[in-house]
C-alpha positions, 0 to 999 in steps of 0.5 A: 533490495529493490534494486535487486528485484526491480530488473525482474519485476512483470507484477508489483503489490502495493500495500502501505502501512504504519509502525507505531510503537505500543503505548507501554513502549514495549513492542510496536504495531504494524498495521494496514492504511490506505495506499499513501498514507503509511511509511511506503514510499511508492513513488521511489519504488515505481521510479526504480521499476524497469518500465510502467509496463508493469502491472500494479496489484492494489493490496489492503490491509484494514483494521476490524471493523465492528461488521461486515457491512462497515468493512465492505464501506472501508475497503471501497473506500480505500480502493477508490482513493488508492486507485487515485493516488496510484494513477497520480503517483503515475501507474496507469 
C-alpha cells in the first residue's frame, strides 16, 4: 500500500501504536504510544517517501488519564520525544 501511496504523498501523519491480544485470548486492543515505541516502522515508511520535502504531521493517540492536567503532561511529553525521535529518524 505504501508503494502505491508514497509517489503522491505532499503530507504524511505519523501516529504509532500497539496491538495486544486481550487477556481471555478472545479479541485484541489497538491502542496509541508514543511515536517509536509501537509497531510502525516509520523510518521504512520515510525511506519509501518520494522526497524529505514532505511535510510530517506528529499525531497522538494517548490513554485516559484520570484528569486534564495529567493528559496535557502526557501529551507534551509525547510530543517532545516524538519530535526527537522524527528529527532522528531524519525529518526535519
Amino acid at each position: 500500500m505504501i508503494e502505491t501511496l508514497a509517489p503522491l504523498t505532499v503530507n504524511l501523519h505519523v501516529k504509532d501504536f500497539v496491538i495486544e491480544r486481550v487477556h481471555s485470548k478472545m479479541g485484541f486492543t489497538v491502542r496509541g504510544v508514543q511515536a517509536g515505541c509501537g509497531m510502525l516502522d516509520v523510518p521504512s515508511v520515510l525511506k519509501q517517501m518520494p522526497s524529505q520535502d514532505i511535510s510530517v504531521i506528529l499525531e497522538h493517540w494517548p490513554p485516559l488519564e484520570s484528569s486534564i492536567d495529567d493528559a496535557i503532561a502526557l501529551e507534551q511529553e509525547w510530543a517532545a520525544r516524538g519530535v526527537e525521535y522524527l528529527h532522528a529518524c531524519g525529518c526535519n
